[in-house]
C-alpha positions, 0 to 999 in steps of 0.5 A: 306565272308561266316559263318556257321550258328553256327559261325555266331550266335556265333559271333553277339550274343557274340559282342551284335550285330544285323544284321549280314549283311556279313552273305551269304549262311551259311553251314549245323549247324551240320558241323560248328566248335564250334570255327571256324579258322577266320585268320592265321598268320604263320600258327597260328590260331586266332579263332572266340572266340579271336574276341569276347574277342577283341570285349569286350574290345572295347570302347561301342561306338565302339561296336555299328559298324556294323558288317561288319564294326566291324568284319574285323576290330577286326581280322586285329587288332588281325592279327598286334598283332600276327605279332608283337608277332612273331618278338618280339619273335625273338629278345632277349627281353624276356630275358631282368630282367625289361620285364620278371618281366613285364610279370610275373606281367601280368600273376599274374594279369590274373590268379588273375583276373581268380580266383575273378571270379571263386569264385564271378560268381557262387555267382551272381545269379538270386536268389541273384540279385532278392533277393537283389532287393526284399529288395533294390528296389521293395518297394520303389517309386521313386521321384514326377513325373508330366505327360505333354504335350507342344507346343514349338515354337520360339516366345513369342507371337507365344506363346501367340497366343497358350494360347489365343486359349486354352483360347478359347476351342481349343485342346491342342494336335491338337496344338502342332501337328500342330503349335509345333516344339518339335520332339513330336508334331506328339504325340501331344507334350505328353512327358511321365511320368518325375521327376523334374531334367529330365528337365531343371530348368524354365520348371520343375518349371513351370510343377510342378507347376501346377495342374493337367489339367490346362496349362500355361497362361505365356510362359515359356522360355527356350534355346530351345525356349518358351513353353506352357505346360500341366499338365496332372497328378501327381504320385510318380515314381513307382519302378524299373522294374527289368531289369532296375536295374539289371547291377547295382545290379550285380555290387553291389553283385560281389564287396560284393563277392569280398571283401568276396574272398579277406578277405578269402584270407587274412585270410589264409596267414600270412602277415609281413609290413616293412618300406619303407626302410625294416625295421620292424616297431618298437611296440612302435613308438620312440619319435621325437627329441627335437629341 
């Protein structure tokens, strides 16, 4: 299967995805459609852009497919989906009081949706999500974190054997490359910068527990098997980088936004409530019976 440079961009870009292994000779960028034909079905085009809005609504594990395993996976979904709309519209049922109701509903909820966003994208911006982290986020620290190392093995007294030979001078990361069997060992058992709930509760306790160069002279017992652990420093977590923080803060201005939109909205219409059986609801509510 062969895409245009543009085409093929445009579709990797747009379902975040790398690699576009399908890719074989691309044409001439200049001559590549904006929104390439990718399938027809009774001659109805299902252009490169319909791919995409298929590929956004798929679950995140299935986005992460390779491409070649995704894309002819998206277009025979759209294809089955223009089938049946072809022999839906055959028959009568768009006729029918309950399905007309059904699509007006759905119609309302996309032109609903398309307004929301209309009105709330234009007001999430990079000002607004830098601002927001300014005063949220940039001058806070986080919780107390300990930097570490650890041998792992599968004994207490291999353990007991580790700290012996600390005990005697040897080096703690030689140790845990040679006789750890934590995927960290190759570091020498370093685990980074980490806050105490990032760690299962006997280990946290222990790390944090110790001072700043000094090891465990108990092995510590865990599911995964008994530690020797390092303390190799003591900080407060530091802020956030923004890029870490920046999906939630968009999420957090775009619901400000909306309730924005939707209490503009409201303030412009005129709204009656009725009861459920629609009846207006009485000013003073009426004084229940006596038994």
């Amino acid at each position: 299967m062969r895409f245009s440079a543009i085409s093929l961009s445009a579709l990797t870009l747009s379902l975040g995805l790398a690699g576009a292994a399908y890719a074989q000779t691309p044409a001439s960028p200049a001559a590549a459609p904006k929104d390439p034909v990718v399938a027809t079905v009774n001659g109805t085009p299902i252009h490169l852009t319909q791919v995409v809005a298929a590929a956004d609504s798929l679950p995140a594990q299935l986005q992460q497919l390779p491409p070649a395993q995704l894309y002819p996976l998206l277009v025979d979904r759209l294809v089955d989906e223009q089938a049946l709309l072809i022999a839906a519209n055959k028959t009568d049922l768009a006729k029918q009081p309950d399905v007309q109701l059904a699509m007006k509903q759905a119609a309302d909820q996309q032109l609903e949706n398309a307004y929301l966003a209309s009105k709330v994208k234009p007001m999430v911006t990079d000002a607004a999500i830098e601002a927001l982290y300014e005063k949220d986020y940039a001058d806070k620290t986080g919780p107390e974190q300990v930097q570490a190392r650890q041998i792992l093995v599968k004994t207490q007294a291999e353990a007991q054997s580790i700290i012996a030979q600390l005990e005697k001078g040897a080096d703690f990361a030689t140790l845990a490359q040679k006789d750890s069997i934590d995927p960290g060992a190759k570091d020498g058992g370093e685990l980074g910068w980490f806050s105490k709930d990032e760690m299962v509760p006997a280990f946290a306790d222990a790390a944090f527990a110790l001072k700043p160069g000094t090891y465990t002279k108990t092995p510590v017992q865990t599911q995964f098997g008994w530690h020797v652990i390092l303390n190799e420093g003591e900080r407060q977590a530091p802020p956030p980088p923004l890029a870490d923080v920046k999906g939630k803060i968009q999420q957090q201005l775009a619901q400000e936004d909306i309730k924005g939109v939707l209490a503009k909205a409201r303030a412009a219409v005129k709204v009656q409530v009725f009861n459920p059986d629609g009846s207006t609801p009485s000013a003073t509510p009426a004084a229940p019976a006596k038994p």
